[in-house]
C-alpha positions as CSV (number, residue, x, y, z in Angstrom):
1,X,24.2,-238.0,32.6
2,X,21.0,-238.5,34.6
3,X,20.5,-236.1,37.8
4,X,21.4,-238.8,40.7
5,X,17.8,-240.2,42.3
6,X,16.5,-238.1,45.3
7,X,18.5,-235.4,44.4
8,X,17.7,-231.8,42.0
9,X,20.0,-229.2,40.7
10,X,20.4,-225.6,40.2
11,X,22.5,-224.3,37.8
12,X,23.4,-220.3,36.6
13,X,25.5,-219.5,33.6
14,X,27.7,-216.3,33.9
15,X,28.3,-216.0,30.3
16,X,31.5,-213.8,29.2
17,X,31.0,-212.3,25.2
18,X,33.9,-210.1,23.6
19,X,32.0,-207.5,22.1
20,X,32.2,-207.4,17.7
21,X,34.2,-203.8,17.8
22,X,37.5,-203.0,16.7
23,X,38.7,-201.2,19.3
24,X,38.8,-201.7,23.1
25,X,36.2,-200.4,25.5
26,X,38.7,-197.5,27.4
27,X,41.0,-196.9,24.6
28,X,41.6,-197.1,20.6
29,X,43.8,-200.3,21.0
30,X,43.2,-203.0,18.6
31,X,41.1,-206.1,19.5
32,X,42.4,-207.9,16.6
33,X,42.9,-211.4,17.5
34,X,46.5,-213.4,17.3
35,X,48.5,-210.6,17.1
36,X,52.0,-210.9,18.9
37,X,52.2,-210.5,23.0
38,X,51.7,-207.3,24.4
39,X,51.8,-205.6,20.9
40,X,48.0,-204.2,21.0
41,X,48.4,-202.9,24.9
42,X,48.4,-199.3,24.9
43,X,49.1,-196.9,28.4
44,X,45.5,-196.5,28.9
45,X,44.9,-200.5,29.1
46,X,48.2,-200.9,31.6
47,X,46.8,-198.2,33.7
48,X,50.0,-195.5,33.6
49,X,49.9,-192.7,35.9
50,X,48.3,-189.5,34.4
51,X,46.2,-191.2,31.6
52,X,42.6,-191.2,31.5
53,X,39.9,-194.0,30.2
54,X,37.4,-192.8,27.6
55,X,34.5,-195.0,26.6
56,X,33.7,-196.7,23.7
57,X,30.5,-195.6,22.1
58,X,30.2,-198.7,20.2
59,X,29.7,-201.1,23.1
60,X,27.0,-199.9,24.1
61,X,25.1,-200.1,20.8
62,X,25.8,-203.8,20.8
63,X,24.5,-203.7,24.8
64,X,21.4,-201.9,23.9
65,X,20.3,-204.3,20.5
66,X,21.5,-207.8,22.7
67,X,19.0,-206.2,25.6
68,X,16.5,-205.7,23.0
69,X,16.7,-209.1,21.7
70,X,16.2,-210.7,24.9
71,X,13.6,-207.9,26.1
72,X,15.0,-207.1,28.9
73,X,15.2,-203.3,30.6
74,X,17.3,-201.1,29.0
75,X,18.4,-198.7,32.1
76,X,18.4,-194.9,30.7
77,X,21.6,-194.3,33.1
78,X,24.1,-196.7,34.0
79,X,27.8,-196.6,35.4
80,X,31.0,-198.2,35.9
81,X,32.4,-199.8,39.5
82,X,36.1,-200.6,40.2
83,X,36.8,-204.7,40.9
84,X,39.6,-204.4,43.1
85,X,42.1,-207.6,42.9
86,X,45.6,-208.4,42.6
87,X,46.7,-210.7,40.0
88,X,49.8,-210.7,37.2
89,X,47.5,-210.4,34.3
90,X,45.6,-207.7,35.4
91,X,48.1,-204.3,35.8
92,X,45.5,-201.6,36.9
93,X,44.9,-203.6,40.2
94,X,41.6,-203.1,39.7
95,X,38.6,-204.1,37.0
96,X,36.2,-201.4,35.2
97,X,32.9,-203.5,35.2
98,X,29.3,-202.3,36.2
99,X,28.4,-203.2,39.6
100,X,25.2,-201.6,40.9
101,X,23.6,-199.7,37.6
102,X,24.3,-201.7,34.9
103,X,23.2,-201.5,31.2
104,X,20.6,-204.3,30.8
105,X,18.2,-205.5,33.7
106,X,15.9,-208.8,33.3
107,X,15.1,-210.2,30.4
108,X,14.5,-214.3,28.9
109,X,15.2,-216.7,26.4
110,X,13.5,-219.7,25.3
111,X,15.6,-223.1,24.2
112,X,14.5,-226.3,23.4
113,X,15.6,-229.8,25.0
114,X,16.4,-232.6,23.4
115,X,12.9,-234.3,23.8
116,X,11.6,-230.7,22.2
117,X,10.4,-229.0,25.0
118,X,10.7,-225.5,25.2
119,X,11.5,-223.7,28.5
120,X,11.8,-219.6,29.2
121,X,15.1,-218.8,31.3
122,X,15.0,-215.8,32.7
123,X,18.2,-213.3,32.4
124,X,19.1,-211.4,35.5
125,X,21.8,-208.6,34.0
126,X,23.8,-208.1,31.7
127,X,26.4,-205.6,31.9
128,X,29.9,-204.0,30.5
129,X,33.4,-204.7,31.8
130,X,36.5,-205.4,30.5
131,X,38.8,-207.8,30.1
132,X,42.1,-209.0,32.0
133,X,44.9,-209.7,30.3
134,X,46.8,-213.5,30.0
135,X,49.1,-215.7,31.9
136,X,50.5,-218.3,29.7
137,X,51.7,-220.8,32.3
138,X,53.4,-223.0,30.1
139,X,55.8,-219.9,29.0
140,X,59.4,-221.2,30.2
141,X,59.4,-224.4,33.1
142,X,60.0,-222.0,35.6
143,X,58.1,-218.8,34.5
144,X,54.7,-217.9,33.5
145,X,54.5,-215.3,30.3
146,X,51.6,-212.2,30.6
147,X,50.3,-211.4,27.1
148,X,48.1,-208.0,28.1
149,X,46.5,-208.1,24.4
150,X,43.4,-208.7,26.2
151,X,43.7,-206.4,28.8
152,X,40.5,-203.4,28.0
153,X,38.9,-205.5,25.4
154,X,35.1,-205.2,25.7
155,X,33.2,-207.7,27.3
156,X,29.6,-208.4,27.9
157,X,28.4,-210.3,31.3
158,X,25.2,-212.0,31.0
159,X,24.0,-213.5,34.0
160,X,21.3,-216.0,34.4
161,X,18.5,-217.1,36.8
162,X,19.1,-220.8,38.5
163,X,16.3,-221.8,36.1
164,X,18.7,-224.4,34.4
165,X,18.1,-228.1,35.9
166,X,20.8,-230.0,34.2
167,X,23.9,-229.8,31.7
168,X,21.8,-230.4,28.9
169,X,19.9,-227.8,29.9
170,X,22.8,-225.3,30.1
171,X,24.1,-226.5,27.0
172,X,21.0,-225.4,25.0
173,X,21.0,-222.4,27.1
174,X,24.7,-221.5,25.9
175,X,23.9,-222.3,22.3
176,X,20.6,-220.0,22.4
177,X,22.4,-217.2,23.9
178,X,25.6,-217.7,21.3
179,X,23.1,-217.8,18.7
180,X,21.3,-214.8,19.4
181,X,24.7,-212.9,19.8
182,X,26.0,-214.1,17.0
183,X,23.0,-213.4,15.0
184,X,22.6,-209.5,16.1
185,X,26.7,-209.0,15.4
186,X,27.1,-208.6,19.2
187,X,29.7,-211.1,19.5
188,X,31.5,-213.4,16.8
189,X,31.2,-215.9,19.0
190,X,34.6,-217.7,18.4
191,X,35.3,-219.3,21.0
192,X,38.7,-220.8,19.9
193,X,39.6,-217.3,20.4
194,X,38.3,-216.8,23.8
195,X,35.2,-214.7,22.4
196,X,32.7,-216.8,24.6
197,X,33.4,-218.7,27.7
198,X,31.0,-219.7,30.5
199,X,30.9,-219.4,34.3
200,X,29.0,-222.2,35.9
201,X,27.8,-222.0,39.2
202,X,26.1,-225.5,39.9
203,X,24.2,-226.3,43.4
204,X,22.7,-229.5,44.3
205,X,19.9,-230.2,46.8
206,X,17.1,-233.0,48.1
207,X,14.0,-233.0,46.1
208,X,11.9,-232.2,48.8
209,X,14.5,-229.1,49.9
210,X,13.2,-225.7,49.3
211,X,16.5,-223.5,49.5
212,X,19.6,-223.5,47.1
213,X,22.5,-225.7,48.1
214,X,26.2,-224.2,48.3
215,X,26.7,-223.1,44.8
216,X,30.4,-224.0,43.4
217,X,31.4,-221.9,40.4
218,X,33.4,-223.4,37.4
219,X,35.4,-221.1,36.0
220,X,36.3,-220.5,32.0
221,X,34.8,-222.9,30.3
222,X,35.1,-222.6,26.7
223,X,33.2,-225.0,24.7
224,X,29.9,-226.6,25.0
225,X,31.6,-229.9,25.4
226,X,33.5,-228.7,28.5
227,X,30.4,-226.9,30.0
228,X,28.4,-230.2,29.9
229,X,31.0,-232.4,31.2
230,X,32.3,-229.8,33.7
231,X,28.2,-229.3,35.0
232,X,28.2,-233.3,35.0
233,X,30.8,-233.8,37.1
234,X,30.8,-230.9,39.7
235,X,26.8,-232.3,40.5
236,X,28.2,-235.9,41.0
237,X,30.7,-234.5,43.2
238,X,28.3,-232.8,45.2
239,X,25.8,-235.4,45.6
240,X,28.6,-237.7,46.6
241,X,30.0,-235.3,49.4
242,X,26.5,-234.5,50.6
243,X,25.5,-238.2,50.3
244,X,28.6,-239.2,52.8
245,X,27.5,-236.7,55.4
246,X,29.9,-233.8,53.7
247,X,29.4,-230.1,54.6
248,X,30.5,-228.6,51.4
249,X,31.5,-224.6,51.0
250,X,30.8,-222.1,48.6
251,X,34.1,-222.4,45.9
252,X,35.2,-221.3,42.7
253,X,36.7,-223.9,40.6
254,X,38.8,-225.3,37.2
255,X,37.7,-227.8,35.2
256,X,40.5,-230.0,33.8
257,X,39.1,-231.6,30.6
258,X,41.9,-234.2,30.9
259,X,40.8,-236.1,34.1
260,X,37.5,-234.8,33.4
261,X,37.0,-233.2,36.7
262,X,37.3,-230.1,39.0
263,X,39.5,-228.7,41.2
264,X,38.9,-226.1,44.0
265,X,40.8,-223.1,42.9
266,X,39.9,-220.7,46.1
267,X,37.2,-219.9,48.7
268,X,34.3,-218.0,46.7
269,X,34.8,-214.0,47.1
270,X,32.1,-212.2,48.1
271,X,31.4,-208.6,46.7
272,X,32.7,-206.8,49.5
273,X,36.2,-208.6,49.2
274,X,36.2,-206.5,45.7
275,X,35.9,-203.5,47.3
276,X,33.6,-202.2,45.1
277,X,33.1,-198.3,44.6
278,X,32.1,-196.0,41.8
279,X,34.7,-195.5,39.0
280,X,35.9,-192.0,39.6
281,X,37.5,-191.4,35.7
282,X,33.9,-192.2,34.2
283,X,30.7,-190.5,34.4
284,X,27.5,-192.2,34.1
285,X,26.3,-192.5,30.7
286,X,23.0,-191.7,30.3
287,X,20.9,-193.3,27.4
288,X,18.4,-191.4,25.2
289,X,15.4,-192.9,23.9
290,X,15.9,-191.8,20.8
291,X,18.9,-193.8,20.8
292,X,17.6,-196.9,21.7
293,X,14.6,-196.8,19.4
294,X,17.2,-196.1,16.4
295,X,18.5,-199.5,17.3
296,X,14.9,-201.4,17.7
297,X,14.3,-199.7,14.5
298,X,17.2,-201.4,12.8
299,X,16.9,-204.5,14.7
300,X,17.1,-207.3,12.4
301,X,13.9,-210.5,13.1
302,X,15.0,-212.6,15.1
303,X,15.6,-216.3,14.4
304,X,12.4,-217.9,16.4
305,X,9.5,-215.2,14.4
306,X,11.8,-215.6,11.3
307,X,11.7,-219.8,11.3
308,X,7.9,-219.5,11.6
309,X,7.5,-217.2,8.8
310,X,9.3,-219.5,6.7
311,X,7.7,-222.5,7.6
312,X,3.9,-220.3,6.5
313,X,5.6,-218.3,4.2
314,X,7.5,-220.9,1.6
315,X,5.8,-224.2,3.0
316,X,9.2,-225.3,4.5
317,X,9.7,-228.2,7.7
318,X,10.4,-226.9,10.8
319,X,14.1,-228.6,10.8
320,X,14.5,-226.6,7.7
321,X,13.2,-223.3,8.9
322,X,15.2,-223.2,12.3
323,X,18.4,-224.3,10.4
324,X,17.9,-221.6,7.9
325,X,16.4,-218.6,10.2
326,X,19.1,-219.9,12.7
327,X,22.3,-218.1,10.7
328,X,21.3,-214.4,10.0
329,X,23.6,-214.7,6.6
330,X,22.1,-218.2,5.8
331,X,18.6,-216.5,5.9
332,X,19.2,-214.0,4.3
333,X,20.9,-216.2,1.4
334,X,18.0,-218.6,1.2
335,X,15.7,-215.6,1.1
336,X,17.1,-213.9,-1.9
337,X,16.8,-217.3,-3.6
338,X,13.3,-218.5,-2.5
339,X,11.9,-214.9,-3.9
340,X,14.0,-215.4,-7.5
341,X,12.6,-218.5,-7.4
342,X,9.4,-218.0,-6.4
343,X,10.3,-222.0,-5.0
344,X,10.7,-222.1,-1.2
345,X,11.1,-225.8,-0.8
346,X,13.6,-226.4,-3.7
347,X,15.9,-223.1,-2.6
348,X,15.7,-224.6,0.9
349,X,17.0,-228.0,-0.2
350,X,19.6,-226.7,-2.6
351,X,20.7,-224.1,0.4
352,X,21.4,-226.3,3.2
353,X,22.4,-229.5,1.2
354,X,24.4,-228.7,-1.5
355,X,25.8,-224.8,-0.2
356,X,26.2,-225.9,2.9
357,X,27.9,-229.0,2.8
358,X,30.5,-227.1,1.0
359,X,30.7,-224.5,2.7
360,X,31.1,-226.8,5.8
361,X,33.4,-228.9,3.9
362,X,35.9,-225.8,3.0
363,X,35.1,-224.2,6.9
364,X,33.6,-220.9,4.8
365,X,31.2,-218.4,6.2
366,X,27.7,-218.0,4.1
367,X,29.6,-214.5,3.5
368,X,32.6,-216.6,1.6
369,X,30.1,-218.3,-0.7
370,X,31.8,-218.5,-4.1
371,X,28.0,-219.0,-5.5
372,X,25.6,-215.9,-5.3
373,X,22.3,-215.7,-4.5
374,X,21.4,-215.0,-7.9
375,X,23.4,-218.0,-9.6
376,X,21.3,-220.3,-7.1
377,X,18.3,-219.1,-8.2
378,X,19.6,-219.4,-12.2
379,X,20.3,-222.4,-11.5
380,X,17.2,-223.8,-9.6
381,X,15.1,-222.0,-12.3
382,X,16.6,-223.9,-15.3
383,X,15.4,-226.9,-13.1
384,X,11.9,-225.5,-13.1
385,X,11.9,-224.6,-16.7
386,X,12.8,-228.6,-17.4
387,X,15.6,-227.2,-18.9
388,X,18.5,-229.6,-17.0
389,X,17.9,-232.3,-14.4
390,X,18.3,-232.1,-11.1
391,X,21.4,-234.3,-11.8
392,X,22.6,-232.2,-14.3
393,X,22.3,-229.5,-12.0
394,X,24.7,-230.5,-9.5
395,X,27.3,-230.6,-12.4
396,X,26.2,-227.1,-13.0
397,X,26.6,-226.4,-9.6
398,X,30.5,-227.3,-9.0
399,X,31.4,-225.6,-11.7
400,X,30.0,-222.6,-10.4
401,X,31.4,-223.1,-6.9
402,X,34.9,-223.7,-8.8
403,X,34.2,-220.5,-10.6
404,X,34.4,-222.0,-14.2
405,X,31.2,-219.8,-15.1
406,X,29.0,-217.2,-13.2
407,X,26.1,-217.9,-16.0
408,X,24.4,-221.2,-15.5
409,X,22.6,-221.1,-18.7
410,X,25.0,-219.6,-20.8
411,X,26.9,-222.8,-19.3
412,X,24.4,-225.3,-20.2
413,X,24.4,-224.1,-23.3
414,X,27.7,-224.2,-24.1
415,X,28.3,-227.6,-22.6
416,X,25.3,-228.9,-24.4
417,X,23.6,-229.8,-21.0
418,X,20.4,-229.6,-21.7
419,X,17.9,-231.7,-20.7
420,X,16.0,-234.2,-24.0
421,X,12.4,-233.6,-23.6
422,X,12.1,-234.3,-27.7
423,X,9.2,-237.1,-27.6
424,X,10.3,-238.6,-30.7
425,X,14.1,-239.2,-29.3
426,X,13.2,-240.8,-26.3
427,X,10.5,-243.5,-27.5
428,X,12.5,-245.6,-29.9
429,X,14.9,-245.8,-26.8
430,X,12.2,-246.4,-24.5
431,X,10.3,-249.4,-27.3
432,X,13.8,-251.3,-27.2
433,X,14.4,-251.2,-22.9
434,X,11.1,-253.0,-23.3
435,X,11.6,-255.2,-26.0
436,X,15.1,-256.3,-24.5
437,X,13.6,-256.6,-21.4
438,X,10.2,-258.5,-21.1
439,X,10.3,-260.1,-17.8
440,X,10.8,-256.5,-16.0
441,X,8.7,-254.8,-18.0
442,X,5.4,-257.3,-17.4
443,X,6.4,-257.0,-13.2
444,X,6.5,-253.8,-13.8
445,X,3.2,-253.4,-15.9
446,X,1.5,-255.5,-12.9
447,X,2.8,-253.4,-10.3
448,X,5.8,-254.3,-8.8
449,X,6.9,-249.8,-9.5
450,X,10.6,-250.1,-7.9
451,X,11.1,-251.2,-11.5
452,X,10.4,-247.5,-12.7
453,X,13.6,-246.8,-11.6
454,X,15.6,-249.3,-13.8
455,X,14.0,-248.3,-17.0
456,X,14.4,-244.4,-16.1
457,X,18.1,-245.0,-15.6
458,X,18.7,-247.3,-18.4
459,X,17.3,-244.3,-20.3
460,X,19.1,-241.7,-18.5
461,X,22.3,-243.9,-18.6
462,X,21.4,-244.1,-22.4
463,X,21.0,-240.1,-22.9
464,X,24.0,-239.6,-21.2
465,X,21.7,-237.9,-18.3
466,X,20.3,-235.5,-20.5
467,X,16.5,-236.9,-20.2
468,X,13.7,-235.7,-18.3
469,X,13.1,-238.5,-15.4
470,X,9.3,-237.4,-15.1
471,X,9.0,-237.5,-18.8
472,X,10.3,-240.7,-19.1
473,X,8.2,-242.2,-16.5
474,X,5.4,-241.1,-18.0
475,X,6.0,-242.3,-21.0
476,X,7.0,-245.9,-19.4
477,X,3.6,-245.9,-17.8
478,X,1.8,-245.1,-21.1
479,X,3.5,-247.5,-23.1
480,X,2.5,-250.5,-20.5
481,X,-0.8,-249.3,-19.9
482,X,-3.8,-251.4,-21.7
């Protein structure tokens, strides 16, 4: 949707991520995902008299590397505030989040637009909470269920700038910060399973304005889909209040994907209605240096220096090099092959054409790969050798993804797969194409080349797709030269 004429907008993603550890952030309670209601709640997560929260070393780990990947200020001491609030699915009362000293300060990211611009957003926190439990409204007709699996399962809160203009904007936004997550095993980034889900607070204003409007924030959005048709409709809402002489109010807000619209939940809280004071069963945690260097140390390179390193390293496009360098694991993958190789540009076509379309055909992770890095580069290499055809190949290929071998060449060879490169074989078959077919071969001879391609297949067709196409073309072109 275009921004309305006369009109800009200011938008600020609050960005939720369940942090990649197996246990919660105050207790030893599973965070594994689907398990049955209330099973993985212990007493520490219900908040029972006499127990005491502990923190999770882990989460902080993950804090410090998604801080480092978005260079912002790692703060050498930080703590933990109570949110005070009433509601079913949360049984302390209260929320352990980090109000005033949290772990990461400032920061950016750079995405793209659709037109290939590149902006910088800047990042204004991000800190550690966690998570409420769930109501499940649609329990019983007359009840709702609350399913405290959730409940102390470690989040972290990334809070933008208003540097975001439009939904398109916020979209690639969302995807850069999901990928960088996802990429540093911060987050999973599922967000079927509620791992990811977006706060939107979306102001509108006159061009010529200089101060924000009244913000409205959209509420637990969880898909990129719903955060660009949530942002689209609460700024046509706006404009259209404003625009009849309106005075709207600061709100938080649902977005129902059904009408495709939202729906003023409650008046917008303001810190002090959260009562906000200093956790008194934590201590600050300080941070040493030598701590967070250990983790720059380890830091994997990121996808934007990776995908240029790729494009000078093995020659490949730059759609190529920011869809591999994009996925840590599909790097990685592609990497091991292009060095057995010693081929960039082939292990990059064979990696996100044929691997990945099935792999996205059979929803597998790079990780679930039936084919190894090494049978990849096997493969491509009996290519390079002229051994097999690139046709030829893909046959070796399936059966390799259907795990009847793990030795392309010991395959070929069995199956008799090799490619003819014997002269002698394929010139008598060559002589009578020609001979049977005068007219083609004359265009052909006086230039009209999309011929080359029916003599090369009547040959191939005739080998049963055993010849060398180069081969054969060449020795098409020989035989009709003067």
């Amino acid at each position: 949707m275009s921004i309305p004429v006369g009109w800009q907008v200011d938008i600020g993603l609050e960005i939720h991520a369940q942090l990649s550890t197996q246990s919660k952030i105050f207790s030893g309670a599973s965070t594994a995902f689907g398990e049955a209601p209330n099973s993985q709640a212990c007493a520490i997560d219900l908040g029972m008299p006499g127990v005491l929260p502990r923190v999770n070393a882990a989460v902080y780990e993950k804090a410090v590397r998604f801080g480092l990947g978005v260079t912002g200020t790692i703060n050498s001491e930080s703590r933990f505030d109570r949110k005070n609030y009433f509601y079913p699915d949360l049984p302390k009362g209260y929320q352990i989040t980090q109000m005033d000293e949290p772990i990461v300060v400032g920061g950016h990211i750079q995405i793209t637009g659709k037109d290939q611009s590149e902006k910088v957003v800047r990042i204004t926190r991000a800190h550690l909470e966690e998570d409420a439990g769930k109501s499940i409204h649609d329990f019983k007709p007359s009840f709702t269920g609350i399913d405290l699996n959730r409940a102390g399962t470690p989040l972290l809160e990334i809070v933008s700038e208003p540097d975001l203009k439009s939904a398109d904007e916020a979209v690639a936004y969302a995807k850069a910060i999901h990928q960088l997550l996802t990429y540093l095993d911060v987050c999973d980034g599922n967000m079927a399973e509620g791992s990811l889900r977006f706060d939107a607070n979306v102001s509108v204003r006159p061009v010529d304005a200089q101060d924000l409007g009244v913000r409205s924030e959209i509420k637990n959005l969880n898909s990129f889909r719903f955060l660009e048709q949530a942002i689209n409709h609460e700024v046509q809402r706006q404009v259209d209040a404003l625009t009849r002489g309106e005075t709207l109010t600061q709100d938080t807000r649902l977005f129902d994907p059904d009408r495709l619209e939202t729906r003023a939940m409650r008046s917008k809280e303001t810190a002090t209605d959260y009562r906000y004071f200093p956790e008194p069963d934590l201590l600050p945690v300080k941070i040493s240096d030598a701590f967070i260097n250990d983790i720059k140390d380890n830091m994997p390179e990121l996808p934007g220096p990776r995908s240029v390193r790729f494009q000078s390293e093995f020659g490949l496009s730059l759609a190529d090099a920011q869809l591999l360098a994009g996925d840590r694991g599909l790097g990685d993958f592609f990497e091991q092959v292009a060095m057995i190789t010693g081929n960039g540009r082939s292990a990059a076509n064979w990696v996100r054409g044929d691997l990945l379309g099935k792999l996205n055909e059979q929803n597998l992770n790079i990780s679930e790969s039936p084919v190894s890095p090494d049978q990849m580069g096997a493969l491509i290499g009996l290519i390079d050798d002229d051994i097999i055809s690139g046709k030829t190949a893909k046959t070796v290929f399936a059966a390799l993804w259907a795990g009847e071998t793990t030795q392309p060449a010991e395959y070929v060879k069995a199956q008799g797969l090799e490619q003819v490169s014997d002269a002698g074989a394929i010139e008598p078959l060559i002589e009578t194409l020609l001979a049977e077919h005068p007219k083609q071969a004359e265009d052909l001879r006086a230039g009209k080349d999309k011929l080359m391609g029916f003599f090369v297949g009547k040959v191939m067709q005739a080998t049963g797709g055993k010849a060398n196409p180069q081969q054969v073309n060449a020795m098409i072109r020989q035989k009709l030269s003067p």
